[in-house]
C-alpha positions as CSV (number, residue, x, y, z in Angstrom):
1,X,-72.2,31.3,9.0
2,X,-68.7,32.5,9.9
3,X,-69.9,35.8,9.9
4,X,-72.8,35.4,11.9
5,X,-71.0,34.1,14.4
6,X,-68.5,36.8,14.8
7,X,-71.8,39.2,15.0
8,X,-72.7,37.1,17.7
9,X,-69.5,37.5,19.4
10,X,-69.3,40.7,19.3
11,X,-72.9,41.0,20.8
12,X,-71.6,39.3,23.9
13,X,-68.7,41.3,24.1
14,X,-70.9,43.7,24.5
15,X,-73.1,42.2,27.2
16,X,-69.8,41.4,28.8
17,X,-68.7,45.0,29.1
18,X,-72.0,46.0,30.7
19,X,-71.3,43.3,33.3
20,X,-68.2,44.6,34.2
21,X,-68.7,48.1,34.1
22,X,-71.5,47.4,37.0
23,X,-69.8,44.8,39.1
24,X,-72.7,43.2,39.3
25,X,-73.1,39.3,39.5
26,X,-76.2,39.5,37.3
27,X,-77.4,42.3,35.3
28,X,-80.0,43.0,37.7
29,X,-77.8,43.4,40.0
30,X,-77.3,40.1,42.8
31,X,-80.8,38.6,41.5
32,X,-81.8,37.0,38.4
33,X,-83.6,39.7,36.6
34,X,-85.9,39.7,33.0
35,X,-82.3,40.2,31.3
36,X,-80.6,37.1,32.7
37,X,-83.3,34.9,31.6
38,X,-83.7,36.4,28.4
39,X,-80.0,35.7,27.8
40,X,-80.2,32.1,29.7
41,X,-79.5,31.1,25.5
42,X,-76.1,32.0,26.3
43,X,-75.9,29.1,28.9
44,X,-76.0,25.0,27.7
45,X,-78.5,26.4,24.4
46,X,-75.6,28.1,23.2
47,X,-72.8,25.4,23.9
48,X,-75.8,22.5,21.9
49,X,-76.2,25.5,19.1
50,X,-72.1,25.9,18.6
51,X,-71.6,21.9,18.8
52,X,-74.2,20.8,16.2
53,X,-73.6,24.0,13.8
54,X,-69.4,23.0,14.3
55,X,-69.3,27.1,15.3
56,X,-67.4,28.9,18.1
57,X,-69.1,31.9,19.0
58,X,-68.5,32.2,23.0
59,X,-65.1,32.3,24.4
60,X,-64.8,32.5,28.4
61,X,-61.3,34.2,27.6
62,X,-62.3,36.7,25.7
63,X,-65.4,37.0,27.6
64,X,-64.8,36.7,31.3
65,X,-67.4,38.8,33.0
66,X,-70.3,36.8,30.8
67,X,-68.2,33.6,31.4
68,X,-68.9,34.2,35.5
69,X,-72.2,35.2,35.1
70,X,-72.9,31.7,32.9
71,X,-71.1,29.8,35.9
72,X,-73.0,31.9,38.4
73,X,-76.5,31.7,36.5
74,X,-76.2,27.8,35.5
75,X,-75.5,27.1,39.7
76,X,-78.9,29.3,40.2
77,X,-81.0,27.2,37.7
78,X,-79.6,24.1,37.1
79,X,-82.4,21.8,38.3
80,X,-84.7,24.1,35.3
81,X,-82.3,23.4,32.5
82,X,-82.9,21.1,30.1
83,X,-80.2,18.2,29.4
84,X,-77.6,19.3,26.9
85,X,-78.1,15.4,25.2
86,X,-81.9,16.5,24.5
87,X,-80.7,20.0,23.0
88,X,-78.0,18.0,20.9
89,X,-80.7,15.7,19.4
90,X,-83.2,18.4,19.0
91,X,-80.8,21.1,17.3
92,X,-79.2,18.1,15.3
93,X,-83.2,17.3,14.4
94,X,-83.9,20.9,13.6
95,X,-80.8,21.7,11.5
96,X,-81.0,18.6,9.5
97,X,-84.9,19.7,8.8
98,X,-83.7,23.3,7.8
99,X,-80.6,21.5,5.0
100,X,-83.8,19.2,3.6
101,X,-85.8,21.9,2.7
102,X,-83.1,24.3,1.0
103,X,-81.9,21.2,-0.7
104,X,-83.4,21.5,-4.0
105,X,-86.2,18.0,-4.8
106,X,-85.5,15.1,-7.0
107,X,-88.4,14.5,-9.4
C-alpha cells in the first residue's frame, strides 16, 4: 500500500506542476472544466480514502498549486459535496468488505 501511495503522490505532483506552469486557478483555466471534476477525488474523497486506509498521500506542502486549487474548487462546489462522515462510513464499509473476502473461509 505504501507504495501505491507514493505513485499517487507523485501523480499529483505532477498535476501540481501543470497548475503552476499555467497560472491558472483551474486547469481550464478560471472555470471548472471536464479536468477539475474528474480530479474533484482529490478534494474530501481523497482526505475519507487516506483516513480510513491510515495512508498519507496528499501533502499541501509539497503540493501547493493543487493544495489552492482544492481550496478554490471545494468554495465552488461545496453545496454538491457529499459529507465527509458519509464517505468515512462508506469507505470504512467498503474496505472492511474488500479484508472479508481475501480473508481465507473457516469451514
Amino acid at each position: 500500500m505504501e507504495e501505491e501511495a507514493k505513485q499517487a503522490s507523485k501523480v499529483i505532483g505532477i498535476l501540481d506542476g501543470e497548475l503552476k506552469a499555467k497560472g491558472k486557478k483551474f486547469f481550464g483555466g478560471e472555470t471548472i472544466g471536464l479536468v477539475d471534476i474528474a480530479l474533484s477525488i482529490v478534494t474530501n474523497w481523497m482526505e475519507a480514502i487516506e483516513e480510513v486506509l491510515d495512508i498519507h498521500i496528499f501533502d499541501s506542502r509539497t503540493h501547493p498549486s493543487i493544495a489552492q486549487w482544492k481550496a478554490d474548487f471545494v468554495e465552488f462546489v461545496r453545496h454538491n459535496l457529499p459529507p465527509k462522515d458519509g464517505l468515512l462510513r462508506f469507505f470504512r464499509r467498503y474496505h472492511q468488505s474488500k479484508i472479508a473476502s481475501v480473508a481465507p473461509s473457516r469451514l
